[in-house]
mmCIF file as gemmi writes it, N, C-alpha and C atoms, coordinates in Angstrom:
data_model
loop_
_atom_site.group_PDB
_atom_site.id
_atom_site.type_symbol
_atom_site.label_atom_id
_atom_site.label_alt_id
_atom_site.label_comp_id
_atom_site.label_asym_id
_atom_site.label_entity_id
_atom_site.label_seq_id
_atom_site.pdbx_PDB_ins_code
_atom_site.Cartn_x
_atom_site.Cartn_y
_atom_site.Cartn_z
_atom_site.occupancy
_atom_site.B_iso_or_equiv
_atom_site.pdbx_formal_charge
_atom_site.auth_seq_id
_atom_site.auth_asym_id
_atom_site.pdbx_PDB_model_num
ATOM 1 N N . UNK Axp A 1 ? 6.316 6.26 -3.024 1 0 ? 1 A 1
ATOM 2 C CA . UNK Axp A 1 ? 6.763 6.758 -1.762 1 0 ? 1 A 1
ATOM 3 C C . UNK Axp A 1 ? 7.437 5.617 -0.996 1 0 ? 1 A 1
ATOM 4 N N . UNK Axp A 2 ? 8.372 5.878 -0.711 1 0 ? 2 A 1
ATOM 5 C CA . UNK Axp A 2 ? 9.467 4.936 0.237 1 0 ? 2 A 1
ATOM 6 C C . UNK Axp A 2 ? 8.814 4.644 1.193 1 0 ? 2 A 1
ATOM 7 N N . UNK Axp A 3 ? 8.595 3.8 2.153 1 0 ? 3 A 1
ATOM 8 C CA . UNK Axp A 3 ? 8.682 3.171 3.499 1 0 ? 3 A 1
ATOM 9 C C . UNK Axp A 3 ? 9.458 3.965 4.496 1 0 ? 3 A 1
ATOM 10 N N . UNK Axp A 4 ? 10.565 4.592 4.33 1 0 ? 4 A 1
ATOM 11 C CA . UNK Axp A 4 ? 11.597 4.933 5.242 1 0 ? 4 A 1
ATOM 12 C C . UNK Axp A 4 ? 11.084 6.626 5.125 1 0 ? 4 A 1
ATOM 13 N N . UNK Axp A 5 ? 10.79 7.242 3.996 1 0 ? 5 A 1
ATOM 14 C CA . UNK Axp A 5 ? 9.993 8.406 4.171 1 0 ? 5 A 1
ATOM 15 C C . UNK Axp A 5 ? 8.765 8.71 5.024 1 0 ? 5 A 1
ATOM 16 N N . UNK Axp A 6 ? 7.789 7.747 5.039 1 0 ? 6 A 1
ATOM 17 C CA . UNK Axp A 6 ? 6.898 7.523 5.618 1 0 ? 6 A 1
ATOM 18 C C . UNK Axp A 6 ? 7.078 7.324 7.113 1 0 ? 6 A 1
ATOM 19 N N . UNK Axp A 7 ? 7.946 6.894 7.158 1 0 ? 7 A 1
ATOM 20 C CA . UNK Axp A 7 ? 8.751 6.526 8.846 1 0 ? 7 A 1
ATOM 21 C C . UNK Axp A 7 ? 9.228 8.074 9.924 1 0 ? 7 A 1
ATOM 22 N N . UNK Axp A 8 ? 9.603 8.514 8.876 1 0 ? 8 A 1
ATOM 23 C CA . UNK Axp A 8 ? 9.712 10.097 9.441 1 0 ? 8 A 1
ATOM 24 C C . UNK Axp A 8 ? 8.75 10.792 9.661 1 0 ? 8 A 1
ATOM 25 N N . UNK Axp A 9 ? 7.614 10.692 8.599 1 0 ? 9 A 1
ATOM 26 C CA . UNK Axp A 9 ? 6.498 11.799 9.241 1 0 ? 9 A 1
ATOM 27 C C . UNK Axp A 9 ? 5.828 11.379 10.174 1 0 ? 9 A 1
ATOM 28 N N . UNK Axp A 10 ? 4.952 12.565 11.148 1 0 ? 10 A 1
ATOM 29 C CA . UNK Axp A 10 ? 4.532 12.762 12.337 1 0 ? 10 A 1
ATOM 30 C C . UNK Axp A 10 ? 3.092 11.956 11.531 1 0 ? 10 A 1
ATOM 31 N N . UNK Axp A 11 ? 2.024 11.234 12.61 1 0 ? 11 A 1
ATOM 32 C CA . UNK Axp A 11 ? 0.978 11.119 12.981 1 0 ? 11 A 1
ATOM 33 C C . UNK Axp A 11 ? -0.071 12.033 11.807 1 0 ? 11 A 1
ATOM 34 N N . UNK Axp A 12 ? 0.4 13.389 12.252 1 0 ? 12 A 1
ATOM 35 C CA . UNK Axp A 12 ? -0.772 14.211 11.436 1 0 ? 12 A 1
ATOM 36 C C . UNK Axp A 12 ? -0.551 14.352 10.05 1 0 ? 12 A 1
ATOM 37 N N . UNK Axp A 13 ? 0.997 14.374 9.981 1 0 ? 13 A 1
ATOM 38 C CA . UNK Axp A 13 ? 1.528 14.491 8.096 1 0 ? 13 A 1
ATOM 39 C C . UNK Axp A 13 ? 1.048 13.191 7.174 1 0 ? 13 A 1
ATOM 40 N N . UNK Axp A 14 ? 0.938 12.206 8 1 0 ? 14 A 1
ATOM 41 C CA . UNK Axp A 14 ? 0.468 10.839 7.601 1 0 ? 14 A 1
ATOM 42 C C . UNK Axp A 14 ? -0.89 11.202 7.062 1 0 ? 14 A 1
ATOM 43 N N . UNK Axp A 15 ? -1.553 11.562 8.25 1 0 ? 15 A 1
ATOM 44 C CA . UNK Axp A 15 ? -3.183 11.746 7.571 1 0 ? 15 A 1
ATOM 45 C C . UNK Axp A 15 ? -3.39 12.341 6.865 1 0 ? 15 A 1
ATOM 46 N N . UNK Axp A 16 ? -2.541 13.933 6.8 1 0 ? 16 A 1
ATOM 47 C CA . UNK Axp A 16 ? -2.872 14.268 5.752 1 0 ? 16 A 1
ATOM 48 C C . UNK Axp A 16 ? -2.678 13.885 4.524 1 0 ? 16 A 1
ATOM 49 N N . UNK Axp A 17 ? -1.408 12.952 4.426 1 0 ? 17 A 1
ATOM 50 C CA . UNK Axp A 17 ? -0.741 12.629 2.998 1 0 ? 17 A 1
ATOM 51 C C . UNK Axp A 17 ? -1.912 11.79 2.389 1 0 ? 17 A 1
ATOM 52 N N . UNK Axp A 18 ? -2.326 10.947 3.67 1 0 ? 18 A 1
ATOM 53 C CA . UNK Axp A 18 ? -3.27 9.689 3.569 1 0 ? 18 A 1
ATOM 54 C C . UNK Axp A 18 ? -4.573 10.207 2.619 1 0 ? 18 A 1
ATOM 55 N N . UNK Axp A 19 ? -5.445 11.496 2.753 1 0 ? 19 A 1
ATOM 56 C CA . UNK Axp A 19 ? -6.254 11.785 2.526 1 0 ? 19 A 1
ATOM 57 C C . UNK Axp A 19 ? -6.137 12.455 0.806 1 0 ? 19 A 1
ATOM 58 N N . UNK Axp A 20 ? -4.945 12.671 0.947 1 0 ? 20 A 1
ATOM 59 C CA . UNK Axp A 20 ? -4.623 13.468 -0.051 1 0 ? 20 A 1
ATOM 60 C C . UNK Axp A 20 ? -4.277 12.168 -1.71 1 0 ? 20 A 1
ATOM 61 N N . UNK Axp A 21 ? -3.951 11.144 -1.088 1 0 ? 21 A 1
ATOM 62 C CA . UNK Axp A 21 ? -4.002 9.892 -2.047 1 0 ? 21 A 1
ATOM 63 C C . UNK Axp A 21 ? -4.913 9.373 -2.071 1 0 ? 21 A 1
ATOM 64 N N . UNK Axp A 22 ? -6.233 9.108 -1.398 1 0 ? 22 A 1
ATOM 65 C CA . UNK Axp A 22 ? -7.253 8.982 -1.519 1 0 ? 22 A 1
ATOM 66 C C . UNK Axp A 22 ? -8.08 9.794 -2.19 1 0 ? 22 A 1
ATOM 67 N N . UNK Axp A 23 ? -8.385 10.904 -2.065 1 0 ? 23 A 1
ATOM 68 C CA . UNK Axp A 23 ? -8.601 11.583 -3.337 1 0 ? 23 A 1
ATOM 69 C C . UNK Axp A 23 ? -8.218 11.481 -4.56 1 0 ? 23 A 1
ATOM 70 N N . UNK Axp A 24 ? -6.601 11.46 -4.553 1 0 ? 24 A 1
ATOM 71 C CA . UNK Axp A 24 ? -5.96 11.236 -5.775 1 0 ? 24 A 1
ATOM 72 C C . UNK Axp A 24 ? -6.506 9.952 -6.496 1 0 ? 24 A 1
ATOM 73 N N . UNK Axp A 25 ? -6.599 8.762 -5.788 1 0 ? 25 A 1
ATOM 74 C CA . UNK Axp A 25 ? -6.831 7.835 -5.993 1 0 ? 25 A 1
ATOM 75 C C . UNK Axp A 25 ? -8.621 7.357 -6.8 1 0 ? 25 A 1
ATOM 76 N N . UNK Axp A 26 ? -9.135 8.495 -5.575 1 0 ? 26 A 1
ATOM 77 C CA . UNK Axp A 26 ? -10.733 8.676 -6.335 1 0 ? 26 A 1
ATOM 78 C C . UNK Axp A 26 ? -10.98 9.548 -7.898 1 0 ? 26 A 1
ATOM 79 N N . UNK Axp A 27 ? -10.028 10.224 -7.879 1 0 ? 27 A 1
ATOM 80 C CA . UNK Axp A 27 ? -9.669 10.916 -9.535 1 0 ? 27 A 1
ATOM 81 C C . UNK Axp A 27 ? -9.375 10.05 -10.636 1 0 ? 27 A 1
ATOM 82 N N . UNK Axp A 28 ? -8.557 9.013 -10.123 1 0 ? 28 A 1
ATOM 83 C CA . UNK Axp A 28 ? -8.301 8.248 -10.975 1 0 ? 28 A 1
ATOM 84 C C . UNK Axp A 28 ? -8.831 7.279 -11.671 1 0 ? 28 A 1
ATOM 85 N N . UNK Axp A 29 ? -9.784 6.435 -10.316 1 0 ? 29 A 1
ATOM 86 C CA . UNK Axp A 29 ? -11.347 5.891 -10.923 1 0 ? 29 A 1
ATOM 87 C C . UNK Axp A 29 ? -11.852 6.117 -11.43 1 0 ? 29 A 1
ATOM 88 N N . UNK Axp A 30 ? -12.261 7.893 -11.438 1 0 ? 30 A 1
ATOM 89 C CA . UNK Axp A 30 ? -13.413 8.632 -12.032 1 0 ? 30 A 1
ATOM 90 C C . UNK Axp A 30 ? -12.827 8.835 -13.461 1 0 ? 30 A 1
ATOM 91 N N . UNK Axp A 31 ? -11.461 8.49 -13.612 1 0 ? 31 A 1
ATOM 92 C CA . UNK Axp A 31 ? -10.801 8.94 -14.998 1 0 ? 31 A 1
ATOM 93 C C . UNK Axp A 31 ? -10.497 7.442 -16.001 1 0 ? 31 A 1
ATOM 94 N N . UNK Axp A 32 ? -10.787 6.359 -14.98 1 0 ? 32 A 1
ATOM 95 C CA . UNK Axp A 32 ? -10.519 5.343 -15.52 1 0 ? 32 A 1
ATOM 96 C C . UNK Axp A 32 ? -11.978 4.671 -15.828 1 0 ? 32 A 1
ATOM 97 N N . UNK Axp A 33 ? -12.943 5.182 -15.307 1 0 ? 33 A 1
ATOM 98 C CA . UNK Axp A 33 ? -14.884 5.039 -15.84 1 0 ? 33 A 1
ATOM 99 C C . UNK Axp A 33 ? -14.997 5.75 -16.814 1 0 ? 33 A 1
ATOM 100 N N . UNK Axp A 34 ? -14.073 6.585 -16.697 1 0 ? 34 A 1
ATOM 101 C CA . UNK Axp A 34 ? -14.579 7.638 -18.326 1 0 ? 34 A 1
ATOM 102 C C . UNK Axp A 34 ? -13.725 7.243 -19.619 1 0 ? 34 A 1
ATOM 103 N N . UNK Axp A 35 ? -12.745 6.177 -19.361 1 0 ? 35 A 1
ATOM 104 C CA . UNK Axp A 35 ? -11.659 5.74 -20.654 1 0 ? 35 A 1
ATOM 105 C C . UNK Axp A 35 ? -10.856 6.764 -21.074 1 0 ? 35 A 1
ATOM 106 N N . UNK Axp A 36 ? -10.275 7.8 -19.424 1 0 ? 36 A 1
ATOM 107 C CA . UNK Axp A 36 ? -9.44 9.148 -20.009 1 0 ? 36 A 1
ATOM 108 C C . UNK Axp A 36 ? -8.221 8.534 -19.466 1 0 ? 36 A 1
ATOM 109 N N . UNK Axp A 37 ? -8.138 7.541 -18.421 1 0 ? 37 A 1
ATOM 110 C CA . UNK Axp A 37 ? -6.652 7.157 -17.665 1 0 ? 37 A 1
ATOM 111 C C . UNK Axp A 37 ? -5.669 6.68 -18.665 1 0 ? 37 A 1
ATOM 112 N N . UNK Axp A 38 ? -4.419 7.772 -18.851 1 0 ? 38 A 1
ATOM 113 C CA . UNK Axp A 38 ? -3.66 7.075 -19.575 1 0 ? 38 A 1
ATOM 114 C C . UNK Axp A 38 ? -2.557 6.206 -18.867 1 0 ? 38 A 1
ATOM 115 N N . UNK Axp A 39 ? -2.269 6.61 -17.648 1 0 ? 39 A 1
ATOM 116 C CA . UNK Axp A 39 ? -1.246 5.464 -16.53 1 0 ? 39 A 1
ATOM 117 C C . UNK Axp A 39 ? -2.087 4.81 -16.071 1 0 ? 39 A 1
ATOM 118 N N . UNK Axp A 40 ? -2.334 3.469 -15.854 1 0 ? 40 A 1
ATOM 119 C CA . UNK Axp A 40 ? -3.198 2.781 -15.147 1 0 ? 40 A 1
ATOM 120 C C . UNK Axp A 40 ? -2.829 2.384 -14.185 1 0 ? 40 A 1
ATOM 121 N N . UNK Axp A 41 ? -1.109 2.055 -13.938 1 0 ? 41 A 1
ATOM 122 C CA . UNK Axp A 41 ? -0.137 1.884 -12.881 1 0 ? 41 A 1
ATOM 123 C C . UNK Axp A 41 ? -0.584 2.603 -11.846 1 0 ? 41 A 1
ATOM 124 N N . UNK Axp A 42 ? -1.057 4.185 -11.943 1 0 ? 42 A 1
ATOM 125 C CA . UNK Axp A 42 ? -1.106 4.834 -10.617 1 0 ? 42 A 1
ATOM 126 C C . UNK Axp A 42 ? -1.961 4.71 -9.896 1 0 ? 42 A 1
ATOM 127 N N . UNK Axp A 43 ? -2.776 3.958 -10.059 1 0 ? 43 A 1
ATOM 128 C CA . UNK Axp A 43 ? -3.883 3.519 -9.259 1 0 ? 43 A 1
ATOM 129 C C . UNK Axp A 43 ? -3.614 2.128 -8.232 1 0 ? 43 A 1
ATOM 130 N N . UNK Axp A 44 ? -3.069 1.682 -8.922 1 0 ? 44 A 1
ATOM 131 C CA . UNK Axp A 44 ? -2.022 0.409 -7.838 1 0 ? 44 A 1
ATOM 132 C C . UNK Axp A 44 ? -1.042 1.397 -7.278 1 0 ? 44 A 1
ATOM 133 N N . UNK Axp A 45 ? -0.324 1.573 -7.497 1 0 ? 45 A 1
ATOM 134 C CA . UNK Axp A 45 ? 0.827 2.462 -6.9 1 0 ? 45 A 1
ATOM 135 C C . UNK Axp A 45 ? 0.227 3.379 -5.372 1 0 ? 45 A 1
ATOM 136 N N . UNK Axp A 46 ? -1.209 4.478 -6.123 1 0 ? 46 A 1
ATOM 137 C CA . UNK Axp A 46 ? -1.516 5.007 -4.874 1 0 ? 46 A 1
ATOM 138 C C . UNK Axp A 46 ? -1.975 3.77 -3.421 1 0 ? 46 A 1
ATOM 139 N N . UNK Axp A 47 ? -2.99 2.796 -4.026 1 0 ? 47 A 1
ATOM 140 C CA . UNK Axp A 47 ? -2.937 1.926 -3.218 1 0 ? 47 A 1
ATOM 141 C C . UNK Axp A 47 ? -2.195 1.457 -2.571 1 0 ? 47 A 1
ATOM 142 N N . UNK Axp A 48 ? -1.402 1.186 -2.736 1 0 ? 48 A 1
ATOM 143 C CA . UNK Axp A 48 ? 0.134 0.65 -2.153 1 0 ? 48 A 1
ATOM 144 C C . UNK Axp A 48 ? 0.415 1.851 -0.841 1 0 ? 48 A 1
ATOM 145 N N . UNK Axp A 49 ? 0.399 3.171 -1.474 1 0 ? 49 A 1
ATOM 146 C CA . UNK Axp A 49 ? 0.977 3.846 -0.778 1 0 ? 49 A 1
ATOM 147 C C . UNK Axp A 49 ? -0.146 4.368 0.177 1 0 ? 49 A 1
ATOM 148 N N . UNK Axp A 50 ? -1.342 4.005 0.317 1 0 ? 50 A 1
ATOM 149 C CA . UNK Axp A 50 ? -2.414 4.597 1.344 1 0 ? 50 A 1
ATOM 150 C C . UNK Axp A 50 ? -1.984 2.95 2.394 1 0 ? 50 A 1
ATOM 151 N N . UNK Axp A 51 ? -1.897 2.183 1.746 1 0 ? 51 A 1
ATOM 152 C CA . UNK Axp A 51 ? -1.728 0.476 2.633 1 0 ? 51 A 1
ATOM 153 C C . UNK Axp A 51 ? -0.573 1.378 3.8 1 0 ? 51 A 1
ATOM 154 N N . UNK Axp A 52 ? 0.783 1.532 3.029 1 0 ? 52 A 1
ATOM 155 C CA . UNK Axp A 52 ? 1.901 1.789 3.235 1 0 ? 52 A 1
ATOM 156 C C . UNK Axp A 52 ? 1.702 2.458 4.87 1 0 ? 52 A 1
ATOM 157 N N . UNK Axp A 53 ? 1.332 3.917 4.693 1 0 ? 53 A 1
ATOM 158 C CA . UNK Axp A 53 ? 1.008 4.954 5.533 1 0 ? 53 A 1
ATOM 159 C C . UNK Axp A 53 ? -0.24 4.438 6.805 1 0 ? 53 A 1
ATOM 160 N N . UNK Axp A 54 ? -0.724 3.733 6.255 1 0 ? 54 A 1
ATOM 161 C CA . UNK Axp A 54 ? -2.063 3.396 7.25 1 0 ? 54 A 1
ATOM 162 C C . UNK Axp A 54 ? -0.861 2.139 8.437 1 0 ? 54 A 1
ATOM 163 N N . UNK Axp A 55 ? -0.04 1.232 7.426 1 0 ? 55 A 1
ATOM 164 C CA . UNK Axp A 55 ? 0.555 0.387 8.203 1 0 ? 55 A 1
ATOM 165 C C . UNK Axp A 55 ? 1.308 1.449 9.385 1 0 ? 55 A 1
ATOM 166 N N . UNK Axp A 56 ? 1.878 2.341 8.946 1 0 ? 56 A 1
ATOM 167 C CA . UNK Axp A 56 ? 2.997 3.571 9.911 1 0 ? 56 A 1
ATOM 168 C C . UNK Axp A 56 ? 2.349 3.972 10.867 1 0 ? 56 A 1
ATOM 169 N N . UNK Axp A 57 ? 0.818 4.467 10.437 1 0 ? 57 A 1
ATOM 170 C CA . UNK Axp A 57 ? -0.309 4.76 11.774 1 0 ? 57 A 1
ATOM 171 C C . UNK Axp A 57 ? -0.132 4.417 12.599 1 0 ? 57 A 1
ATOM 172 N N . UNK Axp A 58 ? -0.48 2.962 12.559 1 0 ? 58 A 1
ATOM 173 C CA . UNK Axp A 58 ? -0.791 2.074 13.345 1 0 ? 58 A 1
ATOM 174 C C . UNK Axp A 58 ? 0.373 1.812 13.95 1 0 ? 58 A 1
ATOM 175 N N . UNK Axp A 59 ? 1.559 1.305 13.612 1 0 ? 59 A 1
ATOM 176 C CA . UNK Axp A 59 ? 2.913 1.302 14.243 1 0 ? 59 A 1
ATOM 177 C C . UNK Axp A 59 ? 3.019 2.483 15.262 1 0 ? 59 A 1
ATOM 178 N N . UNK Axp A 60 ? 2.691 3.398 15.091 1 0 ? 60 A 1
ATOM 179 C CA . UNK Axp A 60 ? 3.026 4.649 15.676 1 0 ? 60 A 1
ATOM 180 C C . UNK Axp A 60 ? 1.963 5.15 16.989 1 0 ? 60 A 1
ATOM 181 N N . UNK Axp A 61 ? 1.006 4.427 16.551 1 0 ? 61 A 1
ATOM 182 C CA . UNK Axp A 61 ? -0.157 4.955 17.405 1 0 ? 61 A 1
ATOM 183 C C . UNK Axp A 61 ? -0.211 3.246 18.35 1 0 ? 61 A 1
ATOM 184 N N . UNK Axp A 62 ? -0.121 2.298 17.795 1 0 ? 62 A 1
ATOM 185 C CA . UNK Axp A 62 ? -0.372 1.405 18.83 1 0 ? 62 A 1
ATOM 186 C C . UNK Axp A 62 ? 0.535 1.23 20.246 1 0 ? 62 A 1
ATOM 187 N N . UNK Axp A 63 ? -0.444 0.868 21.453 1 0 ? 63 A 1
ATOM 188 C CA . UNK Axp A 63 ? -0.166 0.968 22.383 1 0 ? 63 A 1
ATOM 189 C C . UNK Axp A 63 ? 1.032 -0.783 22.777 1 0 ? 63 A 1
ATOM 190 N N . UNK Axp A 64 ? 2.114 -0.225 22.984 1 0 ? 64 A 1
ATOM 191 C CA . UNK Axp A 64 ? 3.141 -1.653 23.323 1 0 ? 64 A 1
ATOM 192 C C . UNK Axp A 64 ? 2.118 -2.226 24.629 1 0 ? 64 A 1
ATOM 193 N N . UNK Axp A 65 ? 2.087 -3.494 24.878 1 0 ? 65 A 1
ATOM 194 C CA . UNK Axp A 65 ? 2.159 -3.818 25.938 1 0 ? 65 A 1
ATOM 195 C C . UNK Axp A 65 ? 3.09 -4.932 26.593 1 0 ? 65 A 1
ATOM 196 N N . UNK Axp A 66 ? 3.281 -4.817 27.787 1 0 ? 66 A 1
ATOM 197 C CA . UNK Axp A 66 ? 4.719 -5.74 28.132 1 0 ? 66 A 1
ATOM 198 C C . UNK Axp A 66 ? 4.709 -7.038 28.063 1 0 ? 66 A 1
């Protein structure tokens, strides 16, 4: 997932995406304890992309001050 995609969604699309790679991400553990993961890449990759989205949060939600 791009950076600049992530930049567009709202607050709530974030969380949800957020939650939704976290899961994904917990599947993948559970598939990589059992010796079924055949991409091992996507488990870095989702990481990346929960970092990614959490950084946008915060951009988005923090308060400027002057």
């Amino acid at each position: 997932m791009k950076i600049q995609e992530i930049r567009e969604m709202t607050v709530k699309e974030l969380l949800n995406r957020k939650r939704e790679l976290q899961q994904e991400a917990f599947n993948l553990r559970i598939q990589q304890q059992g010796g079924q993961l055949e991409k091992p890449h996507l488990l870095k990759s989702s990481r990346r992309d929960i970092a990614r989205i959490e950084t946008a949060i915060t951009e988005k939600t923090a308060v400027k001050q002057p």
